[in-house]
Each structure stands twice: as structure tokens, then as C-alpha cells.
C-alpha positions as CSV (number, residue, x, y, z in Angstrom):
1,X,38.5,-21.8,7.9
2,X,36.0,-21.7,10.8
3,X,36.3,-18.0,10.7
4,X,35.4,-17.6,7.0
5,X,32.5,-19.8,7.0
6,X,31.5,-17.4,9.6
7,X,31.6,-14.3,7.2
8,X,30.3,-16.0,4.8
9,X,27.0,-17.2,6.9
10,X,27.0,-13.1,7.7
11,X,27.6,-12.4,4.2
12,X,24.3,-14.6,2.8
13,X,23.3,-13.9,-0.4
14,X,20.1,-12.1,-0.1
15,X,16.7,-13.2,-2.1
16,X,15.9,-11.1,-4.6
17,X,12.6,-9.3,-2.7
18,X,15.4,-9.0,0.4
19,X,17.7,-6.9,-2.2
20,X,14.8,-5.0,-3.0
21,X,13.9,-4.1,0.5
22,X,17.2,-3.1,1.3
23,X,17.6,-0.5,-1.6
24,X,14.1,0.8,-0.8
25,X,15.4,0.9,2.9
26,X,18.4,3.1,2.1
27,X,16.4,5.1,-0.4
28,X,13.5,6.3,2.2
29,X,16.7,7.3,4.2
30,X,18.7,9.4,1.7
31,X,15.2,10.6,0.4
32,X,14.1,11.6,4.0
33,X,17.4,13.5,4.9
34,X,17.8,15.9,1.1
35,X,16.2,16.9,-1.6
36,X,15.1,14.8,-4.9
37,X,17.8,16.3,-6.9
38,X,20.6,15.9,-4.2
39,X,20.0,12.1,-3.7
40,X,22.6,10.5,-6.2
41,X,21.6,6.8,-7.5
42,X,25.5,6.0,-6.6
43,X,24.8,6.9,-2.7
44,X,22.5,4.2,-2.4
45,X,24.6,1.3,-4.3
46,X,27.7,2.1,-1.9
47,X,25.3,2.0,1.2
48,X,23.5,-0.9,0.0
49,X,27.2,-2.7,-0.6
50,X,26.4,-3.6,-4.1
51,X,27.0,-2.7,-8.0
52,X,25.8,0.2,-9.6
53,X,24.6,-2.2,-12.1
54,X,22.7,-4.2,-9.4
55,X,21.1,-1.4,-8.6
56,X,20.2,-0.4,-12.0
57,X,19.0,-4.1,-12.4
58,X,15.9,-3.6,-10.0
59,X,15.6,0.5,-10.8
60,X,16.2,1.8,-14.0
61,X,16.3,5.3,-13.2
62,X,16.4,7.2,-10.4
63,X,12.9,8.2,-11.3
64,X,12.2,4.5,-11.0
65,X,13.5,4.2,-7.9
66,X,12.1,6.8,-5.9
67,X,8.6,6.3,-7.7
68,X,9.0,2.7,-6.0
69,X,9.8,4.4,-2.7
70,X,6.7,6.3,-2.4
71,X,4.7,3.1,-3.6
72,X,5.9,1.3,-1.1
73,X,5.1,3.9,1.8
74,X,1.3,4.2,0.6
75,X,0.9,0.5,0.4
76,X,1.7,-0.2,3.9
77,X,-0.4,3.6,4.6
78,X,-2.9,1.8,3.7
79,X,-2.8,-1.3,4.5
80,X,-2.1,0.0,8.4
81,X,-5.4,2.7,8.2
82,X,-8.2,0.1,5.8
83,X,-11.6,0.6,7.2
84,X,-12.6,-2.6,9.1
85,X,-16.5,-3.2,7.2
86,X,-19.4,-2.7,9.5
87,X,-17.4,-0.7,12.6
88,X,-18.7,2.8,13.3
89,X,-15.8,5.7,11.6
90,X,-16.4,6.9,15.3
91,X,-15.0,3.6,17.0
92,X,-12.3,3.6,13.9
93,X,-11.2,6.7,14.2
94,X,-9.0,6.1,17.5
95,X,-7.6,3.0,16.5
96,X,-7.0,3.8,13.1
97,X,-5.0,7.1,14.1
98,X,-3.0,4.4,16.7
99,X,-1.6,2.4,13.9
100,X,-0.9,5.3,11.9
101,X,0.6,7.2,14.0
102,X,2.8,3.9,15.3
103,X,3.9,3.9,11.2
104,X,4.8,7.3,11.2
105,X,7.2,6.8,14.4
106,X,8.6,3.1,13.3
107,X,8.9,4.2,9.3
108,X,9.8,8.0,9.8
109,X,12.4,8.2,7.0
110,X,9.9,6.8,4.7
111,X,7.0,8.8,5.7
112,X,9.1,11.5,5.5
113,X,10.4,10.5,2.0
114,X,6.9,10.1,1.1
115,X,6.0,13.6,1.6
116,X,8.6,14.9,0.2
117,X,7.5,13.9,-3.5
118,X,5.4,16.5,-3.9
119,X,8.7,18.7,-4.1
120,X,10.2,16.9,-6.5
121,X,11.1,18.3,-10.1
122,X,10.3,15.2,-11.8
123,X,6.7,15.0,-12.8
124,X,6.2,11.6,-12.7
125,X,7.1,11.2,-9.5
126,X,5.2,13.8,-8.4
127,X,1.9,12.2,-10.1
128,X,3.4,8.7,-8.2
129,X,2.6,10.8,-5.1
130,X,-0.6,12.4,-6.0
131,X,-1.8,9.0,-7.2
132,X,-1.4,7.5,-3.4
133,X,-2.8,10.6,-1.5
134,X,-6.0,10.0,-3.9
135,X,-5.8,6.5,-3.0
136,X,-5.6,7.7,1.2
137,X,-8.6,10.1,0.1
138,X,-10.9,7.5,-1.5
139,X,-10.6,5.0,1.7
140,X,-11.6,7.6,3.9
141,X,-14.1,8.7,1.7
142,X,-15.3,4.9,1.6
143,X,-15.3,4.2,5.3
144,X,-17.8,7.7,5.4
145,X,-20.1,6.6,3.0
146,X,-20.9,3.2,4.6
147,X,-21.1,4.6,8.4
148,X,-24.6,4.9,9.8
149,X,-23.7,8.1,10.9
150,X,-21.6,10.2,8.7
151,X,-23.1,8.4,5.8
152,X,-26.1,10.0,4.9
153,X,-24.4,13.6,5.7
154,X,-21.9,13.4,3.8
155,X,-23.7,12.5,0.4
156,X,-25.5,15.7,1.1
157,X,-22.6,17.7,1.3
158,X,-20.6,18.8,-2.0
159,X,-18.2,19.8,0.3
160,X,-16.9,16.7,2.3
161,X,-14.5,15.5,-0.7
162,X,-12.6,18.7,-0.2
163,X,-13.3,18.2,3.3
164,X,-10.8,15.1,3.5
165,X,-8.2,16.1,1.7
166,X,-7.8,19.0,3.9
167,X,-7.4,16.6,6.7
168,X,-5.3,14.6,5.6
169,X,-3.0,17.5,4.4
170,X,-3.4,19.2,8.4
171,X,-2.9,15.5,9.4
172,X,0.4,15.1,7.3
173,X,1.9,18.8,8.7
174,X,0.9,17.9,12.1
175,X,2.9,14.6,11.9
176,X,5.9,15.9,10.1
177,X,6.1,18.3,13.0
178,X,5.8,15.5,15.7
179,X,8.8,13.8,14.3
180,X,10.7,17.2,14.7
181,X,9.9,16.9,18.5
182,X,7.7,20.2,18.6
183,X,5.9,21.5,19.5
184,X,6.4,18.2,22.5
185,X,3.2,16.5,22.0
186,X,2.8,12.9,23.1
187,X,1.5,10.2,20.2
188,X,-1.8,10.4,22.4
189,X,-2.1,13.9,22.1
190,X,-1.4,14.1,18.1
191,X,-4.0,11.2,17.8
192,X,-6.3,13.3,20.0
193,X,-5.7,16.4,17.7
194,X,-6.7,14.6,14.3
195,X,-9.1,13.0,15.7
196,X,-10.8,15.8,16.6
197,X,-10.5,18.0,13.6
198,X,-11.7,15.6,11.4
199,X,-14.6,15.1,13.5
200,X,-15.1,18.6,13.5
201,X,-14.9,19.0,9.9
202,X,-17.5,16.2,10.0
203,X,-20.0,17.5,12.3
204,X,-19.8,21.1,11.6
């Protein structure tokens, strides 16, 4: 008896935002490791332990559920990099790059997941995705446009929209690649790296 109450303890029914994070936990992982269209709905229900209906309970569709993958990966994106209000993008910059970096190495199957939306067939995800790297594009753009520094220049360049996005699309390659372990960069070094290319981009 002792020894059921036991598994049963183990076995606790988990609260319904719990559930949630577990299937979104298994689906960054399955999404990280294949394709969209090789990711079967079933996979995640017999990882997760639970029901296909379950599943289909808090995710509809598979669209569903992937969309609500790559949602969750921006909002903690962003959340970890949001511009602290009245700090030079210069004194930002490092530490902003820290905790980013440190989300890329402690959520790798989700960033990975993340970026790998833009491949998918489906075109809603794919607008999911777009929708979040516009979201990445309009905090950075924020942070610019209130710094005493960067400011002023960037209003007067038509250019520094564009600018971003191609950082943050050099930024994304250059972390996928640091989670392959090449080309053996420390997290110092890859913060280093961005740092200074968007500063060059900035400045130039």
C-alpha cells in the first residue's frame, strides 16, 4: 500500500498550465530534432504519457500546436532582451546579449524549434514566426530611438530598419552555429561578435 501511495504521489495529476508546459516541452524537442512535416501530433502524446485526445484538448491541430511553440519561444525572447528605460543601448548591449545568449544555451531545442518555422509548409505558422521576429525588430528599434546616442542617427537613416533585421538574422546564424559547437567559440566570444556588428552597423 505504502508503495502505491508512492506512485501515485509520483504520478500527481498535473494543473492544467503544467500539462500545457509539458506538451510545449516535448514539442520544442521533436520540432528542434526534424522537420515540420515529419513531427507527427501522436509522437508528442506518447512522450507526454497522455491521450491523443488530451492532446487535441489543449491543440487542435498540429498547426495549433506548433504556432503555440514558437509563441512561447518569443515571449520569453523577449521578455529576457526588453530594453531597461533610461540605460544607454551601449551599456545594454552586453548584458542584454548575456541573457540571451544564456536562453539560447538553457532553451536550445526551443530556439532551435523557433527558427525553424520559417521552413515550415504551413503558412500560418510561418506568419506565427514572422509575427515574433517583427516583434524582436520593433524592441530594438524602440531601445534606439530613445538612446541619447543612437537616437537621433537613426531617425536620419532610412536605412537602420533594414539595418536590424539584418542583425538579428547574422545574430540568429551565428547562434544556431554555436549550439553546433563550431566553429568553438566561447558564449563570451559569440556575445563579443554581436555586439560588435551591431555596433558597427550602428556607427558606420
Amino acid at each position: 500500500m505504502a508503495a502505491n501511495d508512492g506512485e501515485q504521489r509520483t504520478r500527481r495529476r498535473l494543473s492544467t498550465a503544467e500539462r500545457r508546459e509539458q506538451l510545449l516541452s516535448v514539442g520544442a524537442r521533436l520540432f528542434s530534432e526534424s522537420p515540420y512535416d515529419d513531427v507527427w501530433i501522436e509522437q508528442v502524446a506518447e512522450i507526454a504519457g497522455v491521450s491523443r485526445g488530451l492532446l487535441y484538448h489543449y491543440f487542435p491541430t498540429k498547426r495549433d500546436f506548433f504556432a503555440a511553440v514558437v509563441e512561447r519561444e518569443s515571449e520569453r525572447m523577449l521578455r529576457m532582451t526588453a530594453a531597461v528605460p533610461g540605460v544607454p543601448v551601449r551599456e545594454q548591449l552586453t548584458a542584454g546579449l548575456d541573457a540571451y545568449l544564456e536562453y539560447v544555451r538553457t532553451h536550445a531545442h526551443g530556439y532551435r524549434a523557433f527558427h525553424r518555422a520559417d521552413a515550415a509548409g504551413d503558412q500560418a505558422v510561418r506568419r506565427v514566426y514572422r509575427r515574433a521576429l517583427a516583434a524582436q525588430e520593433r524592441q530594438i528599434l524602440a531601445a534606439l530611438a530613445a538612446d541619447p546616442e543612437f537616437g537621433a542617427l537613426a531617425g536620419q537613416r532610412a536605412d537602420t530598419e533594414l539595418a536590424v533585421r539584418g542583425w538579428l538574422a547574422f545574430t540568429t546564424a551565428v547562434c544556431l552555429e554555436w549550439l553546433r559547437g563550431g566553429p568553438g567559440l566561447t558564449r563570451e566570444q559569440v556575445r563579443d561578435l554581436c555586439a560588435r556588428a551591431l555596433l558597427g552597423v550602428l556607427t558606420s
